[in-house]
C-alpha positions as CSV (number, residue, x, y, z in Angstrom):
1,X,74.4,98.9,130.9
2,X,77.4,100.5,130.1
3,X,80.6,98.9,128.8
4,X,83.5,97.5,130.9
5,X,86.2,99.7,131.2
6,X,89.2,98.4,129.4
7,X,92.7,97.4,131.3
8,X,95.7,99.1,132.0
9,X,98.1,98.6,129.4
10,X,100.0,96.6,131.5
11,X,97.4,93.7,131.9
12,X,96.7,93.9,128.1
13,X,98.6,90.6,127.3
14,X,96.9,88.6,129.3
15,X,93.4,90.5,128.5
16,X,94.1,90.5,125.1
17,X,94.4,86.7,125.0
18,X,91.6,86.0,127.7
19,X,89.0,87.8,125.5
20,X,90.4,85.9,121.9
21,X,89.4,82.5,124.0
22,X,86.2,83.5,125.0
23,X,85.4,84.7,121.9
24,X,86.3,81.8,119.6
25,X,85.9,79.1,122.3
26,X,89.3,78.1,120.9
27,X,93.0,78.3,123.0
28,X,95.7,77.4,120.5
29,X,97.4,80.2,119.6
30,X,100.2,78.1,117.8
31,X,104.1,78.7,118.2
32,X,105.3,81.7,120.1
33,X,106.9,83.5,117.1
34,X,104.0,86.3,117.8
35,X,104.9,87.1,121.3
36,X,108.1,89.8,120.2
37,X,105.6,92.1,118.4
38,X,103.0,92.1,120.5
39,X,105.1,92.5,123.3
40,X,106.6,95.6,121.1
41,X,102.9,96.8,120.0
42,X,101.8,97.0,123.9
43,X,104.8,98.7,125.0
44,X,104.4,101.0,122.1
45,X,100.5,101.9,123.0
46,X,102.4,102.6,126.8
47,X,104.7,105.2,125.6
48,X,103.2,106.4,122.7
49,X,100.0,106.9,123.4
50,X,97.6,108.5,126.3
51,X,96.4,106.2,129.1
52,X,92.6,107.4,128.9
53,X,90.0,104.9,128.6
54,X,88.5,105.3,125.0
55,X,92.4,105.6,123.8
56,X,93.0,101.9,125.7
57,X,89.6,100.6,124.5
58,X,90.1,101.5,120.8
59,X,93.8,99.9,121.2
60,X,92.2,97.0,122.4
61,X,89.7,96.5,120.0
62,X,92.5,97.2,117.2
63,X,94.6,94.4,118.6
64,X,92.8,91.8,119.2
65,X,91.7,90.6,115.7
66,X,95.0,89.3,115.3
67,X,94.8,86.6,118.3
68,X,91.5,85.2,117.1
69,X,92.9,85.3,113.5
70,X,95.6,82.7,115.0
71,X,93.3,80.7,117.0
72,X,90.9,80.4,114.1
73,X,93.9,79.4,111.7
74,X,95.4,76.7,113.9
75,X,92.3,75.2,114.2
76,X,91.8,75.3,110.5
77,X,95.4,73.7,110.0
78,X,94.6,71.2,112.4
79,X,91.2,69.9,111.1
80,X,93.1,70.1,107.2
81,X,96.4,69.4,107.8
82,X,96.8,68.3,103.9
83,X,96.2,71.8,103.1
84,X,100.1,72.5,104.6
85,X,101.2,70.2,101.5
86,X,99.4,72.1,98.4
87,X,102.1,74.5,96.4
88,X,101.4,78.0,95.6
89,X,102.0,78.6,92.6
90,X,103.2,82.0,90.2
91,X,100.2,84.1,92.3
92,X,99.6,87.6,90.9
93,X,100.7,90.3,93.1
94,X,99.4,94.0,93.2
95,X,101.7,95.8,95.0
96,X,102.1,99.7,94.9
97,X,102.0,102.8,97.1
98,X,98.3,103.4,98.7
99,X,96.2,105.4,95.7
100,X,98.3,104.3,93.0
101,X,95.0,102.3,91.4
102,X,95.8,98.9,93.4
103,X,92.1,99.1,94.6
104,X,90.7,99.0,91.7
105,X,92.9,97.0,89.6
106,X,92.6,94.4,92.6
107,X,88.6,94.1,91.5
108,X,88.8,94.1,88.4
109,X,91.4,91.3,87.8
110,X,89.4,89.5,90.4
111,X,86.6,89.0,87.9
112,X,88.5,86.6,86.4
113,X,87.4,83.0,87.5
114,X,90.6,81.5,87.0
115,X,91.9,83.6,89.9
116,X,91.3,83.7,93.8
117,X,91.6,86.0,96.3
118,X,90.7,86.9,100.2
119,X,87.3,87.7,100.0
120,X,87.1,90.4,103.1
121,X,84.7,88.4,105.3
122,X,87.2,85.4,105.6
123,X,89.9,87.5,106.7
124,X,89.5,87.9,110.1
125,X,88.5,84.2,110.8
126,X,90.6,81.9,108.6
127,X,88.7,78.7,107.3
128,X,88.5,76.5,104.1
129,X,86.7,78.9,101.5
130,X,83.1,77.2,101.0
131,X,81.4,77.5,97.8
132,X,80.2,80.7,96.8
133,X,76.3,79.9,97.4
134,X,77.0,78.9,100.6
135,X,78.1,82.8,102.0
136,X,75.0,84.0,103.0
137,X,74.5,81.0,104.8
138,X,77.8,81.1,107.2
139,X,77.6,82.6,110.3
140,X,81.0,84.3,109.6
141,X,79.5,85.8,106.6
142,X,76.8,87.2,108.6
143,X,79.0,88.6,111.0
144,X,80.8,90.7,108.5
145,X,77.8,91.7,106.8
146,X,76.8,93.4,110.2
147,X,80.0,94.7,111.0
148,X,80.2,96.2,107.2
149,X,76.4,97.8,107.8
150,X,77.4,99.5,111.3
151,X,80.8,101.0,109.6
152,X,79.0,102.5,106.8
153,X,76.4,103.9,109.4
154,X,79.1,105.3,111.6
155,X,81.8,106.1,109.6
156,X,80.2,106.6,106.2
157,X,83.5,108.6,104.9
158,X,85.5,105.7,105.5
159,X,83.4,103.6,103.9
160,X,83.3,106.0,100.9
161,X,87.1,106.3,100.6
162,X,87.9,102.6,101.3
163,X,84.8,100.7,101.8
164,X,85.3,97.0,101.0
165,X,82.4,94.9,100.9
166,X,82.2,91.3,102.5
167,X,82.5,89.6,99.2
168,X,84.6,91.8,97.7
169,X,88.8,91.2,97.7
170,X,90.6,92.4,100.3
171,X,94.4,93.1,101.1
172,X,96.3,90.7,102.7
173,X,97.8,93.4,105.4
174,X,94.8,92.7,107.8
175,X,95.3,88.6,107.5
176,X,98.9,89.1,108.1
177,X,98.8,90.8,111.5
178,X,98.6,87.5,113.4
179,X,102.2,87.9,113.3
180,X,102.2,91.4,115.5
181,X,105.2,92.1,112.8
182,X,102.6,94.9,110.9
183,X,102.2,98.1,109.1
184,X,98.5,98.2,109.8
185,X,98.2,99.5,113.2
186,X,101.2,101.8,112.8
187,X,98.8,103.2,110.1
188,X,96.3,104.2,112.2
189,X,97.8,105.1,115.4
190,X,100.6,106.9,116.3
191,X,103.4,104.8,117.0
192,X,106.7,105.9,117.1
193,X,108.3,103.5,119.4
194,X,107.1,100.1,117.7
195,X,107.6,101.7,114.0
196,X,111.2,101.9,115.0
197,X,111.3,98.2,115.6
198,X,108.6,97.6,112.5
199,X,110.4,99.4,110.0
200,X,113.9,96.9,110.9
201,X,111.5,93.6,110.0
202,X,111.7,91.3,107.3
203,X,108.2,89.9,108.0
204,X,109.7,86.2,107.5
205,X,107.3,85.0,109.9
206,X,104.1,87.0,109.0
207,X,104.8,85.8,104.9
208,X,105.1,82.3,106.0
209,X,102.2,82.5,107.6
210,X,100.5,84.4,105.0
211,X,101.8,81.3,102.4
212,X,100.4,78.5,105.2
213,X,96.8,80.4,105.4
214,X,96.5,81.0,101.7
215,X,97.1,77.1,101.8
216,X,94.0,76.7,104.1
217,X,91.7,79.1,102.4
218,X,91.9,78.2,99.0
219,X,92.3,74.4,100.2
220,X,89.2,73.4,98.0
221,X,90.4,75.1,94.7
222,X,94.3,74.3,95.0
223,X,94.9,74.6,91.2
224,X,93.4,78.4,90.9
225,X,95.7,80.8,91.0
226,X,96.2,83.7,94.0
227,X,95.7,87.0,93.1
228,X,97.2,89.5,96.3
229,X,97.2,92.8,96.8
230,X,99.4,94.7,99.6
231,X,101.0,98.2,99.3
232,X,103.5,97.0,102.2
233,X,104.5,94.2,99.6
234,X,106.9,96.8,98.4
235,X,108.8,97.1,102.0
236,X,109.2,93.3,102.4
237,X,109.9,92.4,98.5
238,X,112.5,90.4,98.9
239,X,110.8,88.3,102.1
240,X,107.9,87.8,99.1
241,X,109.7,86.8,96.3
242,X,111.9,84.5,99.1
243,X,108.6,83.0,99.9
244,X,106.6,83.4,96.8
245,X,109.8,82.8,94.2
246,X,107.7,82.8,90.9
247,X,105.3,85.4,92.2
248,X,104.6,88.0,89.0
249,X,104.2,91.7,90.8
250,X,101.9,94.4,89.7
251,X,103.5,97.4,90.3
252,X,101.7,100.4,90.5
253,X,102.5,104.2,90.0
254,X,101.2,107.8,90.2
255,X,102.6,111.2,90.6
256,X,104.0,111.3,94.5
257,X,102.4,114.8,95.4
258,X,98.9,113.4,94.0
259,X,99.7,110.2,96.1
260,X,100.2,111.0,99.5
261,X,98.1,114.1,99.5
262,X,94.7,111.5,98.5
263,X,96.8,108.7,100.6
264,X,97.1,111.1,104.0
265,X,93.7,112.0,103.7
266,X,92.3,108.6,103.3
267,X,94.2,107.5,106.6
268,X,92.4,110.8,108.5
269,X,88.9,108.9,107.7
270,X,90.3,105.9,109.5
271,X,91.6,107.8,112.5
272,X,88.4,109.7,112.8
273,X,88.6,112.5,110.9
274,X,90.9,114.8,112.5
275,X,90.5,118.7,111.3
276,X,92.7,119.5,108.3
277,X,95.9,121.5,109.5
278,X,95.1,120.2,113.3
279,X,98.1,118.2,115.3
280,X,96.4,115.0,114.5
281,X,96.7,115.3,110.9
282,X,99.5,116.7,110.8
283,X,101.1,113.8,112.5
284,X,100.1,111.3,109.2
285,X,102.2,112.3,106.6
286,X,105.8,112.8,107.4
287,X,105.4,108.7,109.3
288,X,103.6,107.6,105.7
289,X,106.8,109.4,103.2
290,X,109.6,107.8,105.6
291,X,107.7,104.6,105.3
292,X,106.8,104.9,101.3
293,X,110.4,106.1,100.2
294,X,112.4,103.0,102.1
295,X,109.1,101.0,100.3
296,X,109.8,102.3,97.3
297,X,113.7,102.4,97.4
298,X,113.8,98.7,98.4
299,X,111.9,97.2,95.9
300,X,113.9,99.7,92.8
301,X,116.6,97.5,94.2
302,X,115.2,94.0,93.6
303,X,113.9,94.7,90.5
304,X,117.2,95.5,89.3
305,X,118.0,91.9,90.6
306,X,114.7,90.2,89.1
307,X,113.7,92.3,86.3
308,X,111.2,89.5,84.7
309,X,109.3,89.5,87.9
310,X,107.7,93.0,87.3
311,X,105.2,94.8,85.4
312,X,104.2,98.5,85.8
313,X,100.8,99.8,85.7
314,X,100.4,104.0,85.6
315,X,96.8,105.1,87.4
316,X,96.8,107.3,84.3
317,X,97.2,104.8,81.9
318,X,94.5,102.5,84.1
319,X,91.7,105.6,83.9
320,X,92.2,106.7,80.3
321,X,92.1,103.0,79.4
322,X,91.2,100.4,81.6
323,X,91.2,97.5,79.3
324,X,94.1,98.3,77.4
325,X,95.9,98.4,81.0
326,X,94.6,94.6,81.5
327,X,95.2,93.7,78.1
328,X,98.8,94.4,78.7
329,X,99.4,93.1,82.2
330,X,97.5,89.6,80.8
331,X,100.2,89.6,77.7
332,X,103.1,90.0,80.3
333,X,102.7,87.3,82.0
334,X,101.3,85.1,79.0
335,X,97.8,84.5,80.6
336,X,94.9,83.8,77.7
337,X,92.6,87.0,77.5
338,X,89.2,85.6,77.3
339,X,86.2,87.7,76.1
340,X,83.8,87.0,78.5
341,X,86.2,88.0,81.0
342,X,86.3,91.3,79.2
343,X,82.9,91.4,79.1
344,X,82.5,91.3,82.9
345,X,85.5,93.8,83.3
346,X,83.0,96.0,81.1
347,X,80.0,95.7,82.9
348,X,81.7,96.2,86.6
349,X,83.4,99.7,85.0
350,X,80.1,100.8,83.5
351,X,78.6,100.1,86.9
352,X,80.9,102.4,88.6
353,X,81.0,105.2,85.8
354,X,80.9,108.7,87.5
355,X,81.4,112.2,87.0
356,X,84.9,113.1,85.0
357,X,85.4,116.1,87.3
358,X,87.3,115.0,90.3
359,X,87.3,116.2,93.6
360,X,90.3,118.8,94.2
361,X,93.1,117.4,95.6
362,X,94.1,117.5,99.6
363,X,96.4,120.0,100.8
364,X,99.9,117.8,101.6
365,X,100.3,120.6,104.5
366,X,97.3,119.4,106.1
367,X,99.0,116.3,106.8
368,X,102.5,117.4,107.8
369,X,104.2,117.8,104.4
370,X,105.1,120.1,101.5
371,X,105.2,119.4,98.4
372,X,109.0,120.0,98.2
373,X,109.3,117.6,100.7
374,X,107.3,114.7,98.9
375,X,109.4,115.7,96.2
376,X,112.6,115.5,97.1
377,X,112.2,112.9,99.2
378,X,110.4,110.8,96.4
379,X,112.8,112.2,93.7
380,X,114.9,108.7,93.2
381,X,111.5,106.9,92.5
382,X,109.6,109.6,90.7
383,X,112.8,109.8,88.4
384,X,113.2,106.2,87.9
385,X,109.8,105.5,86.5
386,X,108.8,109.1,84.8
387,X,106.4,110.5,86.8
């Protein structure tokens, strides 16, 4: 039997919503604060995009996560409404441009037990975290379990460049499109019309919200501290730190040509691999460096306003010597370095030891960019922190 055919763009609202209730058996989609961006997102996937089925269908299936993240958070908030009352308090933030090491450093300070994070298979479906030995057990847990098994069988490049397992620590851009105010799809489709509208956001909203379900996930462990990772943390540092006000930010660095070249060709794997050189690809980078300089230029200018916030971390520094990196960031912010959290810091890198040779780096014209361009464009930032 073969699948339905998706709707018209123009019935995708009401769709959209329709399938998020049948799903979820749920129909409280809280306030209405969500309606502007989707609106935008639709209209966007109208203009922007072909009307072809598969092209509708993959928009669809992109888009609705976000509705049954809300439905599945409201109910959590109304079954726990204490959990709106716990403080957040001085959570560790990763934030840096895609490839920079955030990946990594994200797991490896996540060995640390005094510190939680969004595990990836309670993303999608907001609920208080239940204990660890519990997982297997959940059906949500299952779910992702399957869904992780079919991406690596379809899509194994994606999974290589950026697989995240269920249990592993994921960012928080997927959590936060329930506000339809969101980097993520822009990443991964071509939208020109709502990345206007995007890129003029605070995100207010979508960090509230972000705030209200940390509150709900970690409402069984109140007192542990949150550890976050988000590159778009650096666009909307000033909605974090207005949210979050003693949040302590990881920022991360790497040379700019080295970064967008590995971070354009990561994206490709997500929008199915599109030949090197070909109109598709070439398409990713010049929307990533517009994005990534106003990232990068906005948060140089609320550091200079809140200097003791941050805390640099070079990927250089992070593969010559790990351990030294954490060392440091753990003396910065005056957190006790325990040895047996080294020790499992240790083990996880010996785990994951490779070759030393690396793979040579993507060609930046493959993607829509020159390495003059990432350069000058990047010049302010590369100059400001030495790279």
């Amino acid at each position: 039997m073969s699948d339905p055919l998706p709707p018209p763009y123009e019935e995708f609202d009401r769709a959209l919503h329709e399938a998020a209730r049948r799903a979820t058996g749920l129909s409280d989609f809280g306030d209405d604060l969500y309606h502007e961006g989707l609106d935008r997102l639709i209209e966007s996937f109208a203009e922007d995009l072909p009307a072809d089925d598969a092209t509708r269908a993959h928009c669809f299936s992109l888009t609705l996560p976000g509705l049954i993240g809300r439905l599945h958070s409201e109910q959590g908030w109304r079954e726990e409404p204490a959990c709106l009352e716990t403080s957040i308090r001085r959570p560790l933030v990763i934030a840096g441009i895609p490839r920079t090491g955030t990946t990594a450093l994200h797991n490896l300070l996540s060995l640390d037990p005094r510190f939680q994070q969004l595990e990836s298979w309670i993303i999608p479906n907001p609920i208080v975290r239940p204990p660890r030995d519990a997982w297997p057990r959940h059906p949500l847990h299952r779910a992702a379990v399957e869904r992780a098994e079919a991406l690596a069988a379809s899509s194994p490049r994606v999974a290589s460049v950026h697989g995240i397992a269920p249990d592993e620590p994921d960012e928080c851009l997927a959590l936060m499109m329930q506000s339809f105010v969101t980097n993520q799809l822009p990443s991964l489709l071509d939208l020109p019309s709502y990345d206007a509208w995007y890129l003029a956001q605070d995100e207010a909203v979508g960090y509230r919200r972000l705030a209200d379900n940390l509150r709900l996930i970690g409402f069984a462990e109140p007192s542990k501290t949150w550890l976050l990772k988000n590159p778009t943390h650096l666009l909307r540092m000033e909605t974090l730190l207005s949210v979050f006000p003693d949040a302590r930010v990881i920022h991360t660095h790497r040379d700019p040509v080295e970064t967008f070249a590995s971070m354009c060709s990561m994206l490709a794997a997500f929008r199915g691999d599109p030949a090197p050189g070909s109109p598709a690809a070439r398409r990713i980078g010049p929307r990533q460096l517009r994005l990534y300089r106003q990232a990068a230029e906005h948060t140089m200018e609320v550091r200079e306003r809140r200097p003791e916030v941050f805390h640099d971390v070079y990927q250089s520094e992070l593969r010559a010597d790990p351990i030294g990196v954490l060392r440091g960031i753990y003396a910065r912010f005056e957190i006790d370095w325990r040895p047996e959290v080294e020790q499992r810091m240790r083990r996880w890198l010996a785990e994951r030891a490779g070759p030393t040779n690396r793979p040579a780096r993507p060609d930046p014209a493959d993607y829509g960019l020159s390495v003059a361009e990432i350069e000058r464009e990047m010049a302010r930032y590369a100059a400001h922190y030495d790279l």
